[in-house]
N, C-alpha and C positions, 0 to 999 in steps of 0.2 A: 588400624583404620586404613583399609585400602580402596582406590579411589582409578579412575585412567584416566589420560593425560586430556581423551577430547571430553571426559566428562568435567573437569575444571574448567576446561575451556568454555560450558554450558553456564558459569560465572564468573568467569574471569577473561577481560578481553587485554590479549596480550599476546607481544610477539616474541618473549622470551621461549627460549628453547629448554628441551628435559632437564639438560646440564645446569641451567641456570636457574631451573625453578627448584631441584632437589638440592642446589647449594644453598637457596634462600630459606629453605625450608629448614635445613638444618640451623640457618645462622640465626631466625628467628626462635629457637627454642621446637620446632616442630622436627624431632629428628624421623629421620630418614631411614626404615632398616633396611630397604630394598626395593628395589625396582627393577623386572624383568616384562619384556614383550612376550603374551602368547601364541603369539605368529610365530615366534624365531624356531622352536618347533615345530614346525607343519611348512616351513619351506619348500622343504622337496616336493611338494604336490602341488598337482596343476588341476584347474579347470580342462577337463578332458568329454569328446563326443565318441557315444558308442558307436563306430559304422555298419557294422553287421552283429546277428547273435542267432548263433546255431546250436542246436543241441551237441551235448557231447557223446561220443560215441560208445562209454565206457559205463555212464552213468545218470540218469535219468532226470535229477535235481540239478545238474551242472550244465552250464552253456558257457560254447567257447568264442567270444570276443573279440572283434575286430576294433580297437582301443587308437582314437588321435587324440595324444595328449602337444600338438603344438610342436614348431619346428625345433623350440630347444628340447626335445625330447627326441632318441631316437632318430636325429636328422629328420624329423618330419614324418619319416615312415611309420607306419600303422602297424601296433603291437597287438598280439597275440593275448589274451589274458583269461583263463579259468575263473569265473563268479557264478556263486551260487543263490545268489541274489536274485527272488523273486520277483522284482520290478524290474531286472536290468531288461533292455531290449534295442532295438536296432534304432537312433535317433536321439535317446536319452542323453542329456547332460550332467554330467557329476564331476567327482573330485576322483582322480586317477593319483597313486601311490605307484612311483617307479621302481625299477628294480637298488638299494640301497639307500631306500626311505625309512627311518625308524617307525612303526603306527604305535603310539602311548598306549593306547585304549588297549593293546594286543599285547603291550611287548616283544615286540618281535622286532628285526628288519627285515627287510624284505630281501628276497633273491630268486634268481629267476631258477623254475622247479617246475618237475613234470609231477601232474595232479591227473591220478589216473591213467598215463600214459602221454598226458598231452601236456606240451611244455607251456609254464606261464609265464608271464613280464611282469611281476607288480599285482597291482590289486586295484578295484573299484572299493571306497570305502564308504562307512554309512556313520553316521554322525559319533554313536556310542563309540567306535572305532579310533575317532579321531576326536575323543575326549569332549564333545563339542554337545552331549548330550546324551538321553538315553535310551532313543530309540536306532533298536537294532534289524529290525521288520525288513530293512530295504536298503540297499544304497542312497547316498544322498544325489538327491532329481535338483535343478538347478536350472534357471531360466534359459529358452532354446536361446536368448539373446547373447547367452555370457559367451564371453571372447576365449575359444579354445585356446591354452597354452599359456593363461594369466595364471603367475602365483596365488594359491588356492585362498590364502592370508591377508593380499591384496584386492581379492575380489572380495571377500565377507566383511574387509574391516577389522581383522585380527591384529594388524601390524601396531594395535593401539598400545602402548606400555602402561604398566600397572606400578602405583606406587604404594607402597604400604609404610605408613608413618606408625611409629608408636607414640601416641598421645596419652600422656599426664594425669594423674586422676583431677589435676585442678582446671584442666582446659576443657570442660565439657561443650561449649561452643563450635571444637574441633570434632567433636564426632558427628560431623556433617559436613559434606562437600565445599558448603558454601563458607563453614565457618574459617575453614581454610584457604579459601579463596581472598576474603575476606582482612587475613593476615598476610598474604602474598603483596594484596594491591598496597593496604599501608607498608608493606618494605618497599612500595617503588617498581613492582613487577608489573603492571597493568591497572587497569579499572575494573572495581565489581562492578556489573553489569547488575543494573533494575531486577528486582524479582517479581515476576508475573503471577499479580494474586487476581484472579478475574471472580470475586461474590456470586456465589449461585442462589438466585428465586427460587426458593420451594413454593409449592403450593400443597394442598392437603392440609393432614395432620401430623402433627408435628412431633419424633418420637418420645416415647412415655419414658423417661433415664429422670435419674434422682441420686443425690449421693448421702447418704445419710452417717458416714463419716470424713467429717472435714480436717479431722488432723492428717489423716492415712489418703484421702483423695479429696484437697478441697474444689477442687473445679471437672464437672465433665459436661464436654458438649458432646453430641450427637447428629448426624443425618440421615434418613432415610431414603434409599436409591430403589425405586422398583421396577420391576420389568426388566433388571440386567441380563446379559450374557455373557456367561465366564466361561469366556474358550483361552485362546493362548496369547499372551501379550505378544504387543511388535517385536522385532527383531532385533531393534535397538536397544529398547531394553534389556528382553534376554540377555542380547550379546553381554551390555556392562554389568548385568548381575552375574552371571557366568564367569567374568572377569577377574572378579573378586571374590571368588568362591562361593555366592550364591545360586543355590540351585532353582532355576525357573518353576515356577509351580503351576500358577495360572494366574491371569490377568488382575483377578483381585488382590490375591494374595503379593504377588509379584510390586502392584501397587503399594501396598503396603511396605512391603520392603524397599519400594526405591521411595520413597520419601523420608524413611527412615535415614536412608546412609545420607542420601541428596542434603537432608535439610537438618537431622539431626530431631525428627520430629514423629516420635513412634506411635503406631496406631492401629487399631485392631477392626478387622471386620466380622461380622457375625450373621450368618445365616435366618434371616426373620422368623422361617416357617420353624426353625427348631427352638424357636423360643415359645417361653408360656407365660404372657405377659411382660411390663414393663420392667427394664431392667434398674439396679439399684447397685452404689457402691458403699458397702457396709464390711463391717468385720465378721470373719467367719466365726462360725460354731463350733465349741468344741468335737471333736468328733468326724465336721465333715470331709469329703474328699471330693477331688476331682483326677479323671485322667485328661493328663495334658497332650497337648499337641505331639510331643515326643514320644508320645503312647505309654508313659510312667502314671505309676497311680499316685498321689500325693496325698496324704495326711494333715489337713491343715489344723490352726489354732485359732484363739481370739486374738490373738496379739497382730495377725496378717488383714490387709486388703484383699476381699474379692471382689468381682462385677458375678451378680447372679438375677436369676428371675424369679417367678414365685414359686419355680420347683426346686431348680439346686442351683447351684455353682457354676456358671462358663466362664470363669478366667481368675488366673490368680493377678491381681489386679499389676499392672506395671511388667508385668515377668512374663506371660504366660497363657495364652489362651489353652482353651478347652475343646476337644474332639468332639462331645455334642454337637454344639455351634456351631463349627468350623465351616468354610466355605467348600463346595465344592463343583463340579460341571453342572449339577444340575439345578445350579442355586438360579433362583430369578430374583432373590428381594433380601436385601440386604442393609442391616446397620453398621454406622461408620464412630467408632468410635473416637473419642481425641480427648484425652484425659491427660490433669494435673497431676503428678503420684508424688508426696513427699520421698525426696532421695532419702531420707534415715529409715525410713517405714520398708523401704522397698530394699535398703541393703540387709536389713535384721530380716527380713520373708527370704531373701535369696540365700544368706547363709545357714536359714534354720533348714531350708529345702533342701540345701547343696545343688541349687537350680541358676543356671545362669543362660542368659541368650543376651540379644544384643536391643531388645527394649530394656533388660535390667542393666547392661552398660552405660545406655544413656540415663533412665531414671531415675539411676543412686548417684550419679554425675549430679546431674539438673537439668532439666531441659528449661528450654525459654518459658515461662509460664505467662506470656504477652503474644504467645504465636500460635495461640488453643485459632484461634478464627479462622487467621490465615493459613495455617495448616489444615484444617480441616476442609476452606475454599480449594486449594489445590486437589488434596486428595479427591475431592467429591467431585472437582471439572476433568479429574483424571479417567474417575470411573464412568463419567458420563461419556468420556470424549471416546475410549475403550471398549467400554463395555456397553455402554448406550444405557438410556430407561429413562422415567420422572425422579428429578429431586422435590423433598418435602422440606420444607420450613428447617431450619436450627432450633434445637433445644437446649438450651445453656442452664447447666443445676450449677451451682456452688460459686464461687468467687477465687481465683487463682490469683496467689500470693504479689502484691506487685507494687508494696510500700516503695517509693522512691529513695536510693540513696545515693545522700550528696557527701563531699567531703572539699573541704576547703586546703586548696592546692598550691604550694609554692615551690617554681621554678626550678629556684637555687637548691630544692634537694636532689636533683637531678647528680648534679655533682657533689654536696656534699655525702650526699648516702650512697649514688649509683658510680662515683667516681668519673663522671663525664659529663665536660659542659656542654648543651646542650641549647642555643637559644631558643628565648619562649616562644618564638612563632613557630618552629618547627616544632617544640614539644606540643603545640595546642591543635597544627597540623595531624601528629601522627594519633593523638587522644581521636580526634574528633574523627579518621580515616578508620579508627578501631569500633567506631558506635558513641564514644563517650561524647555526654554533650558537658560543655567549655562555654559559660558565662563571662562578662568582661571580667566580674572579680575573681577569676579561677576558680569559682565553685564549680565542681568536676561530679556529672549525674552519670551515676554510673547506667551500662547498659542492660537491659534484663537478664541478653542471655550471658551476662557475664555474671554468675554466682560465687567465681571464686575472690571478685575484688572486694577485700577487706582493711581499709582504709590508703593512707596514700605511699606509704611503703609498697604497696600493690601497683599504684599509678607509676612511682618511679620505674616497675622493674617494667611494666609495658612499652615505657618512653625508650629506658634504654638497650630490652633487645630489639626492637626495630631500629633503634637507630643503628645499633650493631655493638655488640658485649663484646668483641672483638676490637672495637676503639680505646677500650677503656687502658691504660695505660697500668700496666705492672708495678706497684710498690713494694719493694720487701719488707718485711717487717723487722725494726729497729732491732739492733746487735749489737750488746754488750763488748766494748774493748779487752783486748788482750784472749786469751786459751779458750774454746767454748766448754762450759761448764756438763757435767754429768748429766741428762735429763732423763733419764731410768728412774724408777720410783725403786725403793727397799724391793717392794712389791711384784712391782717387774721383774727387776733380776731373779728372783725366787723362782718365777713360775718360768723364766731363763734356764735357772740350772736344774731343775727339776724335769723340765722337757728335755733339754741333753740328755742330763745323767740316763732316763727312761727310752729313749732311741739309744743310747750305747749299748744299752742291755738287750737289745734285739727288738725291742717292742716296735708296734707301725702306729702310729698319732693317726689320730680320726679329729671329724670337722662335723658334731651330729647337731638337731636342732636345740635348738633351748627351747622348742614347745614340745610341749606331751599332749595327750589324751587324759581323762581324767581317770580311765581304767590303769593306765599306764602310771601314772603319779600314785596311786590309791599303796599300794605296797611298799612305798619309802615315806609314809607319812601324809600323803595328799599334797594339794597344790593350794599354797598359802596367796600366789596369784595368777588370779584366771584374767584371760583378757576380753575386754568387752566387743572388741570386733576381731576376731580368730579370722585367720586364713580358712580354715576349719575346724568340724567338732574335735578333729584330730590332731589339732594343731594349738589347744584351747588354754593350756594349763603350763606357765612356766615351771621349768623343773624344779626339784624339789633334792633332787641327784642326778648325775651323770650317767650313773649305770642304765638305764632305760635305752639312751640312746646307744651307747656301745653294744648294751642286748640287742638292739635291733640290728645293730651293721653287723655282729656277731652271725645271728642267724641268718642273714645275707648271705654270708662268706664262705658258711658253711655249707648252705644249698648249694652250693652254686663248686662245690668239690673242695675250696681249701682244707685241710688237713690238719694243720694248726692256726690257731688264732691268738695275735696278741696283739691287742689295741691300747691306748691309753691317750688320755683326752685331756689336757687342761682349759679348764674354763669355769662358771659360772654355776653355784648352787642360787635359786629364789626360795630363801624363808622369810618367816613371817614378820622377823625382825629386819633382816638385809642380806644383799647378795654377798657370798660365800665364795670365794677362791679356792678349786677345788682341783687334784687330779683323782681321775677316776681310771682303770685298768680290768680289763677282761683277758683272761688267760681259760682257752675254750681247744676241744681238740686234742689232738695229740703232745706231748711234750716230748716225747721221745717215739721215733719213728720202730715199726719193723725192722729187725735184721740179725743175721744170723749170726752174730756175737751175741746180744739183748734179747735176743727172743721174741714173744710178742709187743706191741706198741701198747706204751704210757700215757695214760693221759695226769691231767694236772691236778693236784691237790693242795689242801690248805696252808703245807709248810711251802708250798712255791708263791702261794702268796704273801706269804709271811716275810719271806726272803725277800721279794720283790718290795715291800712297803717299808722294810727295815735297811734297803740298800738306799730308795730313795730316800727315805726320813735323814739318812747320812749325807748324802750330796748336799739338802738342805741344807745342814750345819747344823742338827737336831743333836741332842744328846744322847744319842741310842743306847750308851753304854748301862744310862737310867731309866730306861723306857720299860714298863709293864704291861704283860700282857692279860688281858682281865676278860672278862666276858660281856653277856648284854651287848652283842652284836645288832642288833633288832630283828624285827619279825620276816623280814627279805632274807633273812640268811638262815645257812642250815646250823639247827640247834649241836653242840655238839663236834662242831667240823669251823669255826668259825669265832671268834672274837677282838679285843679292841686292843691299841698301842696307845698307854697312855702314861703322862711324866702325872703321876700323882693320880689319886681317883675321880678327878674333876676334868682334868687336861685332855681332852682326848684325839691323840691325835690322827689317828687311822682306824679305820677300819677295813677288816682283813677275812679271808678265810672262803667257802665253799658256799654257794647260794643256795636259797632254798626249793626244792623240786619242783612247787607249785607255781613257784615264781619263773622257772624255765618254762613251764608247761606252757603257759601264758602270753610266755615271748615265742612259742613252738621250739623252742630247742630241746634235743636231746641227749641225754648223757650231763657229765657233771661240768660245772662251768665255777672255777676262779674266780675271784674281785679283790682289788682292795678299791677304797675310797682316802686320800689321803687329805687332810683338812690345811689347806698350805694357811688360812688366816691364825690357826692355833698353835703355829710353831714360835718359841720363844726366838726374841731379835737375835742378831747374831752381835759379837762384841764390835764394836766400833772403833776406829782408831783415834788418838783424841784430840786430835785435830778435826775430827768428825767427817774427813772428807773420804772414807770408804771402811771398809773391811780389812779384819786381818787374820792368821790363821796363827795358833800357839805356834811360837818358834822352835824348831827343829832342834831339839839336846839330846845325843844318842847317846845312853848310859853309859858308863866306862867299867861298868862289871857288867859279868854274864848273868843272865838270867837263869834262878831254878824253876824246873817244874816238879809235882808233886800230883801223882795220882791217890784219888780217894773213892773207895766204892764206900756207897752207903746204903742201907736197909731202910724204906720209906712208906709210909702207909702210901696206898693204892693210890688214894684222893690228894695227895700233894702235889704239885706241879713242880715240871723239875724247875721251870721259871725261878719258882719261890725259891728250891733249895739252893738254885746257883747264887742268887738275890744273897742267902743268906751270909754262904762263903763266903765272897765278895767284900760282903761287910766286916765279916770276922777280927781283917787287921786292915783297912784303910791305906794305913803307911805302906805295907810290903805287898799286897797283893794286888798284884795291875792285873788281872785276866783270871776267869774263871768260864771255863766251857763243860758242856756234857760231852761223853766221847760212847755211853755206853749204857742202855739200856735193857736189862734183863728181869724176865718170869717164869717159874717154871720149875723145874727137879732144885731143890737146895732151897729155896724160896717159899716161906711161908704162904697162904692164901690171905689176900688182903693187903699182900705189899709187893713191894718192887726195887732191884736193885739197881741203885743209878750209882754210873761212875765220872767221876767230875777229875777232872784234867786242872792245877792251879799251880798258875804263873805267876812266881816271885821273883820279884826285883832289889839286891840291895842297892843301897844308896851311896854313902861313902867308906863302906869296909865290906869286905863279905861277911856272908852269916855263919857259925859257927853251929856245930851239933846242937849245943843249948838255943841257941835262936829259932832253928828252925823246929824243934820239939814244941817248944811255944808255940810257934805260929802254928804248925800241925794242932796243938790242943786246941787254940783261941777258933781252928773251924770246926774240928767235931763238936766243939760246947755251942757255935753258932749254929750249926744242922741240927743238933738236937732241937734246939727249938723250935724244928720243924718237925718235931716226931722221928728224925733218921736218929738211925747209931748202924756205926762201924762195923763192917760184915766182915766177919770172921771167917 
């Protein structure tokens, strides 16, 4: 919400300065993101008189200049200056640009340069130039009266400062000049100042408006203005819509817009002659459309407000007028609309449109639904005073929401809830300086346009930030004697070491949404919850996995030239039952670069994710030594290239491996792309100490004999996994063998069709004797009779 300093001034009478209104502002709750003057730019220019203008000798469109811009300029002497400006002439008054003036409008600065031969000083500027507007036809002409050599800022009024607050979605009152004003005077900055509502007499007939749904618009008045002229508002206006980044349009329209910011009180005009018949607020038809002001075409539904007539559609009702309607130069007759819009109705049309302007900012706030009359008296003494013509009579359809409520108020919860005492005559002071009206028994009526007070926990927080939440005095909160206790959850720490352990390994942590799209969610299962007001359609679906978002910052990363990608994310799965503690990991890109030892560059595959999910599950304190690898990856991954870590066929605690093409295609990446997904709620506890106050790690006993090892090649049908057959080794003897790896993979000449030779690497440990020839024959038998049961036998 931005505002200037003399247009507060227009209700607020006070002689506090910038400083001391932008601190109040913030102390009240009304923060403050900045405040800059438009003038401080356009310094360097002066109100300057052309003295002479002769053609140039070089060029036919160009006249060369005899420029007094004022004794600070030049010592008074009269500059030289190249304009090609079809109005300039010998007497004209304008805005003179000296030599190291910046001009916005140009980017440029300026310097003195021969144009065509003939040297210049600066420039004559014309409004578009000097950001000030958008006409560029002619230099700016300027009354013969204005005083040659005034800062250009000081003569227009520029020097005003602009403040732009960010306002609350619950302080709808604030998106208006005056509701801010309003909150100044009760901090003690000044007095609101009376607002001039002067009732306009129609005469005629009175316009035909009707609302024919009251849930979506229960209340619309109407006026009819005829005989208008919509040329160009005053200056003043302009200048404070200009101010604030609105663009001047024309006097109606422009109206429209300053009572909007002014008063918080949005309103629509509509061209009579392009109406067909009386208008009506109803819900639209499946099917219809309008194009909008912004010149987009919309698709509307039943579930939206429009205003239309008996042919189509002019306005999406609260958001949005319609290009039909619309006002324009050659408008003579005009309706004034000033309608009720349910805020819920009007935020579910804005986010199904993805339509937003600053009548749906107020709308889905609230507006005052007690200021339909008075607002619509302003705007109609606006256009008359403006634009001139007859008013006709008020047309009032519908009845706008305006049940009274009260709530029975005491004192003392000033301090005990707001932590500051506060006596009742100031508390009844600051209630009643904010709108509330205050009975002897403290029954506290709230004010209209205050929609966000909901009972008196609302009242306290009014009392004490005016008073100032800055008073309130500092409590800390009560601390247990003696050492501060651990306050990590199991929980914490987990997704603690698990984030180290995965930064140690090279990987970069990402920070991605937890909303999805519901295209986006569709591929790991859907979205078990959607939410009812979405930022947007795109933003609609709590995740359901991680991996969506890491796809995204993926394909980012990669556009944009990185080479390799490795992200990994701990946070939040939403299923249907409950949120999921999850890390999620993209390994994308190269894994090993170009060069001339390696040859061509690597990119990443399934055993790199394996590795990665199997290093982490270790940091955890997982049992990896037990962990199986199984399949039923789901439909997101590539069949094949991809399956699960899991302690038993139930357990499951990762999943791992290469994703599926269609699923890239989707996210637009291309080439092949890594995951795992690691389920940190499915990892078994870690042992506890039994004192229960942490963790321990098995204590450190380094064998006191050597370890043997033992290689074993074995002949395997095709279909067994060497997983299984190491699983099986492994098991063979329990006591004596701590380690069992593959070292060795072969198919091909010696090698049956249908099988494969795998060679397994096992590490024996004895215990308190070495093993003797007979010991380890055993043990050697007890693996091969264990692998057979995998279908191996010992290759010969």
């Amino acid at each position: 919400m931005k505002f200037t300093l003399s247009w507060l001034h227009e209700h607020l009478d006070t002689d506090a300065g910038l400083d001391a209104i932008v601190d109040a502002l913030t102390r009240i709750g009304l923060e403050v993101e900045g405040v800059h003057n438009p003038g401080d730019a356009l310094k360097a220019f002066r109100v300057a008189k052309v003295l002479t203008a002769e053609r140039h000798p070089q060029a036919d469109k160009l006249q060369v200049l005899s420029v007094d811009a004022g004794p600070d300029v030049n010592n008074g002497a009269p500059l030289q200056v190249v304009c090609g400006a079809p109005n300039a002439r010998a007497g004209l008054v304008g805005v003179f640009g000296p030599s190291g003036a910046y001009v916005p409008g140009l980017d440029v600065t300026l310097k003195v340069a021969a144009i065509r031969g003939v040297e210049s000083n600066g420039m004559m500027c014309s409004t578009r130039e000097l950001e000030l507007g958008d006409d560029h036809d002619g230099i700016i002409e300027l009354p013969a009266d204005a005083v040659v050599g005034t800062p250009y800022p000081d003569y227009a009024g520029l020097d005003d400062a602009v403040i732009d607050v960010s306002i609350t979605p619950n302080r709808q009152d604030c998106m208006g000049v005056r509701g801010i004003a309003r909150d100044l005077a009760a901090a003690g900055l000044g007095t609101l100042r009376p607002l001039a509502v002067a009732p306009v007499a129609g005469e005629g007939d009175a316009p035909d408006v009707r609302t024919d749904d009251p849930a979506g618009c229960p209340a619309f008045y109407a006026q009819n203005v005829s005989g208008v002229s919509n040329g160009e508002a005053p200056a003043w206006m302009r200048r404070r819509l200009a101010a604030i980044g609105q663009k001047p349009i024309s006097a109606l329209v422009d109206i429209t817009n300053y009572v909007s910011i002014d008063l918080g009180r949005p309103l629509h005009v509509y061209d009579r002659a392009k109406l067909a018949g009386g208008l009506v607020a109803r819900r639209a038809t499946d099917g219809e459309r309008i194009v909008a002001l912004n010149g987009k075409t919309y698709a509307l539904t039943p579930a939206m407000t429009v205003i239309a007539d008996d042919r189509q559609v002019h306005d999406i009702g609260g958001i949005m007028g319609g290009e039909d309607s619309g006002v324009s130069s050659g408008t003579t007759d005009v309706l004034i609309e000033c309608a009720f819009f349910d805020p819920d109705h009007i935020a579910r049309t804005g986010q199904a449109l993805l339509l937003t302007s600053d009548a749906r900012q107020r709308f889905e706030r609230g507006v005052d639904p007690a200021f339909l009359d008075d607002g619509l008296a302003i705007a109609t003494r606006l256009v008359l005073d403006l634009c001139g013509g007859t008013p006709s009579p008020v047309t009032r359809a519908g009845q706008p929401p305006l049940a009274p409520r009260v709530y029975a108020y005491d004192t003392a919860r000033a301090e005990t809830l707001g932590g500051l005492a506060v006596p009742a005559d100031r508390q009844r002071a600051i209630l009643e300086s904010l709108g509330f009206g205050v009975d002897a028994d403290w029954n506290v009526t709230v004010p209209t346009w205050r929609r966000d007070i909901d009972g008196t926990a609302d009242l306290v927080e009014e009392v004490i930030r005016i008073e100032g939440i800055d008073k309130v005095a500092p409590v800390p909160l009560p601390r247990m004697p003696g050492v501060a206790r651990p306050t990590a959850t199991p929980g914490q720490k987990l997704e603690r070491r698990v984030r180290r352990a995965a930064a140690a390994r090279g990987l970069d942590e990402a920070v991605t949404w937890s909303f999805l799209s519901a295209a986006q969610a569709a591929p790991f299962g859907g979205g078990a919850w959607t939410l009812a007001n979405p930022i947007s359609e795109d933003l609609k679906v709590m995740r359901p996995s991680l991996l969506p978002g890491l796809l995204s910052a993926t394909e980012r990363n990669l556009k944009r030239g990185i080479t390799a990608v490795r992200l990994f994310e701990v946070g939040r799965r939403y299923l249907a039952d409950a949120e999921r503690p999850t890390l999620g990991l993209v390994l994308a890109g190269n894994r090993r670069e170009r060069g001339w030892r390696d040859g061509k560059a690597a990119g990443f595959d399934a055993y790199d994710a394996k590795a990665e999910a199997l290093a982490l599950l270790a940091a955890a304190g997982a049992p990896v030594d037990n962990v199986q690898v199984m399949g039923e990856a789901g439909d997101a991954w590539h069949p094949g290239q991809s399956g699960t870590l899991r302690l038993g066929p139930k357990t499951v605690l990762a999943t791992f491996g290469m994703l599926h093409p269609s699923l890239l295609k989707a996210f637009d990446l291309d080439g092949a792309v890594a995951a795992v997904e690691l389920y940190l709620d499915a990892l078994p506890a870690r042992r506890a100490l039994k004192d229960g106050g942490g963790f321990m790690r098995p204590a450190f006993a380094p064998p006191a004999l050597q370890s043997v090892r033992r290689d074993f090649a074995f002949l395997v049908p095709a279909e067994v996994s060497a997983d299984a057959l190491v699983r099986a080794v492994r098991s063979a003897d329990k006591a004596a063998i701590v380690a069992a790896r593959v070292f060795d993979v072969f198919t091909g000449a010696g090698v049956e069709d249908g099988r494969k030779s795998v060679a397994v690497e096992v590490t024996l440990q004895p215990g308190d004797k070495s093993f003797t020839d007979d010991m380890l024959k055993g043990i050697a038998d007890k693996v091969v009779a264990a692998a057979a049961k995998q279908g191996a036998a010992l290759r010969g």
